[in-house]
Residue, then its C-alpha position, 0 to 999 in steps of 0.5 A: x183092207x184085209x190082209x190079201x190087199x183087197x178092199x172090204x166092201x161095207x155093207x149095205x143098209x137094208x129096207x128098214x132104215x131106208x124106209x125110216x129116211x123114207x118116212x123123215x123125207x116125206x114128212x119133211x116134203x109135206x112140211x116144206x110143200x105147205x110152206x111154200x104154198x102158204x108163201x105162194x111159192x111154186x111153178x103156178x105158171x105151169x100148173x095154170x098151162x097145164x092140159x085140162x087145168x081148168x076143169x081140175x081147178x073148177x073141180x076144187x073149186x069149193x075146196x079153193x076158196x076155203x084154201x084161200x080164207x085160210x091164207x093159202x095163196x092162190x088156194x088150190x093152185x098154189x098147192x098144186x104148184x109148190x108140189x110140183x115145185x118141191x116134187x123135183x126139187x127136194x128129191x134133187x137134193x139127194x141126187x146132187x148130194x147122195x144124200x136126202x135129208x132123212x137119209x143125212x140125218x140118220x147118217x147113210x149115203x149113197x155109193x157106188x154098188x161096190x162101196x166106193x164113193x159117189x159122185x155127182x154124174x152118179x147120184x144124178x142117174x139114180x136120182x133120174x130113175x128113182x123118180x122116173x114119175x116126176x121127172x117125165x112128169x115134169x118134162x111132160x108139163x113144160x113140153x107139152x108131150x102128153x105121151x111122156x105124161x102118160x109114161x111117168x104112171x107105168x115107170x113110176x109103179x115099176x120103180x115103186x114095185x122094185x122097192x121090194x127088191x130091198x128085201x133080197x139078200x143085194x139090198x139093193x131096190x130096182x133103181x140101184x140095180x139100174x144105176x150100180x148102187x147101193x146105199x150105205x151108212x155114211x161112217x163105213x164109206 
């Protein structure tokens, strides 16, 4: 506190190391997808029921078999399937947490605009408008409303354009504006 008694709000982090632990996610995203479609894990289920699967799969097809004798499971479909999987989920673990991986690592955190701590129900509503694409994205495929599919493109390149916001003097990309908040390093907070 200053001396009238008025809290000192921290300040932002700006573009530069966002995209660092933007850049750390997604190589570690990558390492994990290939994990994971290399032990068959992920959403296989759904991607097989997905609309028009099959004319992707055969699509693939000389792709898939080489896949498969390089000991990917499920060649194509498994790759498919381990990103949609980790798609959601590695995104999620910042909107559980208020934190990515890369962002942990390099020591920032999500908070409230005015520099208060976060919380669950806030991390969650940035994380639903950050990743806008994949969330209707993945509603769209386990509901079948092809309408929300066809949304998750537009959202998702407006969320993406608002990244530039990060240049403005708020530090604050179109996704924090919409949820109230803004990114910080962990030790001002």
């Amino acid at each position: 506190m200053d001396t009238l008694g008025a809290t000192k709000v921290p300040n932002r982090v700006g573009a530069g190391p966002r995209l660092a632990a933007a850049a750390l996610d997604y190589f570690m995203s990558t390492i994990a997808v290939t994990v994971c479609a290399l032990q068959g894990w992920g959403w296989s289920n759904v991607v097989e029921h997905l609309p028009q699967s099959s004319e992707l799969l055969s699509m693939y097809q000389p792709m898939d078999e080489a896949l498969v004798e390089a000991g990917l499971v499920r060649g194509v479909m498994g790759l498919l399937a381990a990103s949609a999987l980790l798609g959601i989920v590695y995104p999620l673990v910042e909107g559980l947490t208020g934190a990515s991986p890369g962002k942990w690592m390099l020591g920032l955190r999500v908070a409230h605009a005015d520099g208060r701590s976060g919380h669950v129900s806030l991390y969650m509503k940035r994380f639903v408008i950050k990743f806008i694409r994949p969330v209707l994205g993945t509603i769209a495929g386990l509901s079948g409303l092809g309408l929300l599919g066809w949304l998750a493109g537009p959202a998702g390149l407006v969320v993406t354009l608002g990244t530039l916001l990060l240049l403005a003097p708020h530090r604050q990309a179109l996704h924090d504006k919409l949820a109230v908040t803004a990114v910080f390093r962990r030790v001002e907070l």
